[in-house]
N, C-alpha and C positions, 0 to 999 in steps of 0.2 A: 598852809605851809608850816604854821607852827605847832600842830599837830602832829603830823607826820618827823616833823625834825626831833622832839619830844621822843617820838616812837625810837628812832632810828639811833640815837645817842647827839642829837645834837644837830647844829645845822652843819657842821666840817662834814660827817658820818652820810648827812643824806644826798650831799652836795656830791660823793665817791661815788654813785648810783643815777645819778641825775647826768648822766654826760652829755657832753656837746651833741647835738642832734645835725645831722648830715648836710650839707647842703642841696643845695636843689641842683647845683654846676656838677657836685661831686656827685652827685646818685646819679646822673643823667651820662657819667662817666665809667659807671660799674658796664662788665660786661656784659655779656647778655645769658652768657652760659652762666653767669652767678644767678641771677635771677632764677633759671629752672631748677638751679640746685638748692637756694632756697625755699622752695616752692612744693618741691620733692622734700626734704627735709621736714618741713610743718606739716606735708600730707600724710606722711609715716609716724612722726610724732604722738599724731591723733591717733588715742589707742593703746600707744605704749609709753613706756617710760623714757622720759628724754637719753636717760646710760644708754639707754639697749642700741639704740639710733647713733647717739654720740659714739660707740664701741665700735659700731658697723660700719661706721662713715667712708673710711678709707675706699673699701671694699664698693662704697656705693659709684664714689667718685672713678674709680674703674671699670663697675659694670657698664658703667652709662657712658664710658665713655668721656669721661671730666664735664659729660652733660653739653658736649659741641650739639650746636641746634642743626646744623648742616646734616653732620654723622648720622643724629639717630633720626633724621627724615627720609634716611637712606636705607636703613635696616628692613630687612623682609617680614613677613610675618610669624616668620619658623625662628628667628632672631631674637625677636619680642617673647616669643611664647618660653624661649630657651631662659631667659632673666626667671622665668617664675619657678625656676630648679637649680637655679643659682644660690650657692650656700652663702656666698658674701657678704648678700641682701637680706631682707625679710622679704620671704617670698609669698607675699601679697598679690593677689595677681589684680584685684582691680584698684589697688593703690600704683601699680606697676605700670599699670594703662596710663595713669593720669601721666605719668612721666611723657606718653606719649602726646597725650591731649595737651601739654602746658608748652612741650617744643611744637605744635601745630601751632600753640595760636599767638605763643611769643613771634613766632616766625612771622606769622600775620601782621602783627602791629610794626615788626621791625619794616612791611614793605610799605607801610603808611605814614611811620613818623620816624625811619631811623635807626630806632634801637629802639629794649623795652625800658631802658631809663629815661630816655628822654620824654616818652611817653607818662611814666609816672612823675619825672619833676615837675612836665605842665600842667599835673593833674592837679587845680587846688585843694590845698588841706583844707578849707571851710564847707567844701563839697566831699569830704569823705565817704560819708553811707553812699552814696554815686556810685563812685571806684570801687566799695564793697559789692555795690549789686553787680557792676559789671564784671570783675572777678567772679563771681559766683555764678554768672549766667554763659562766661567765655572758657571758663579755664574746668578743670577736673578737680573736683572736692575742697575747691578754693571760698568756700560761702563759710558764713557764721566767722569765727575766731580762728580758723584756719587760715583764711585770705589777713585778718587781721594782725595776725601774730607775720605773717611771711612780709607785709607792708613794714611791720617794726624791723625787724631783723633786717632786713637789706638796707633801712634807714630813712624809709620813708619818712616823714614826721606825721602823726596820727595817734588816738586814742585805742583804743582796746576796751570793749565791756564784758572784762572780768569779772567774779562774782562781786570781787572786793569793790571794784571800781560801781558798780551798778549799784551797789548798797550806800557808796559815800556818793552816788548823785540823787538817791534817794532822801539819805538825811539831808541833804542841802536844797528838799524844795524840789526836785526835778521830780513831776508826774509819768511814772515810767512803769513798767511791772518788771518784778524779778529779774526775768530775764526778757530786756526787750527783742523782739525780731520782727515787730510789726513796722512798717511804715510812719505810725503817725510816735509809735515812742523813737525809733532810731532818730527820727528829725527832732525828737527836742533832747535827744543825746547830741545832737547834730550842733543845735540854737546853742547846751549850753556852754559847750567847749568852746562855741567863737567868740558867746559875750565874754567868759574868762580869757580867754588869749587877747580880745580886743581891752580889756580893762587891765590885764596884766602884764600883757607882753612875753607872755612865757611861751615854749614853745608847748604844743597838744603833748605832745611827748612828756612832758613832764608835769604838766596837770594831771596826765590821766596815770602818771607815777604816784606823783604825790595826795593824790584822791585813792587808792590802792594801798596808800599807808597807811593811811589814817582808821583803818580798820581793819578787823579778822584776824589771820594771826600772825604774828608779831614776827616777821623773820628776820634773820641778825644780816647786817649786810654784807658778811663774806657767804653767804645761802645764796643772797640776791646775783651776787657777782659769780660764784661758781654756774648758777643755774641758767645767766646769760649766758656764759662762753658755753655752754654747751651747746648752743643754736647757731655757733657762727661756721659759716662755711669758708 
């Protein structure tokens, strides 16, 4: 922690950065059509530049219909095919799928638990590489740091292994490679964010900030703050 406040200007400066992290009542509260919209957002993301996305947005939340799950389970196939000639979008056409594949299977869980928040509030954070494989094995291009980043953004509370972030669980001890994606490293990315949140009480959100700080390059926290609101839906 005092590392990264050092980096940051201070502990007021990294404290701007560290926000309150969601509740479990209030994420279980988001709609359902927010979820596919962030989900669509971080699938398109990957690839490009967060502007390009950020620029288009508007345009997206209309192609799709503000992303109603009902709506687009109703579109034809001549519907679908018509989005990938749509100027509004980036016409992606197997990113464009996914949009379909993510309202099939929110849809799913909404007739199991409800909604897709309620489903992720009761998803424990100490069990996150879980929610990651199943993300990745249910949804459309939702694996590695895609499903991770779209988890942060709607508020889920959870870690990310950024480059930055994998380097500073590296210096501190955690046997892991570069980039973990195997099984037996994401579990002890898993082990060590419980044993920190259980000795510190911080939420995963902000260890896995403040372990991202503490190395690589140094960005000033109005970077940090512009390049957030660019992901929010």
């Amino acid at each position: 922690m005092e590392a990264a406040a050092e980096r940051k200007g201070g502990e007021s400066a990294l404290a701007t950065v560290l926000n309150p992290v969601m509740s479990s009542k209030k994420l279980a509260q988001l709609s359902d059509d927010r979820f596919l919209a962030q989900m669509t957002r971080c699938v398109f993301n990957a690839g490009f530049h967060w502007r390009v996305i950020t620029s288009k947005w508007p345009g997206f939340e209309k192609v799709f219909h503000q992303f109603e799950i009902g709506k687009l389970l109703t579109l034809s196939p001549s519907e679908w095919e018509a989005f990938s000639q749509d100027t509004r979008i980036v016409r992606n056409r197997p990113k464009i799928k996914t949009v379909w594949e993510n309202a099939r299977m929110i849809d799913g869980v909404i007739e199991q638990h409800g909604s897709f928040g309620q489903f992720l509030a009761d998803w424990p954070v100490a069990e996150q590489i879980d929610l990651m494989a199943w993300l990745k094995n249910q949804g459309g291009r939702l694996g590695g740091q895609t499903g991770q980043y779209f988890l942060r953004f709607v508020g889920k509370d959870g870690f990310i292994t950024s480059k930055d972030v994998c380097t500073a669980l590296r210096a501190n001890g955690v046997d892991i490679n570069e980039k973990p994606t195997s099984k037996r490293d994401l579990s002890r990315v898993q082990d060590a964010f419980n044993h920190w949140h259980d000795e510190t009480g911080l939420p995963y959100t902000h260890l896995s900030k403040v372990l991202a700080y503490t190395v690589g390059e140094n960005y000033s926290v109005e970077t940090i703050k512009e390049e957030a609101s660019g992901h929010e839906t």
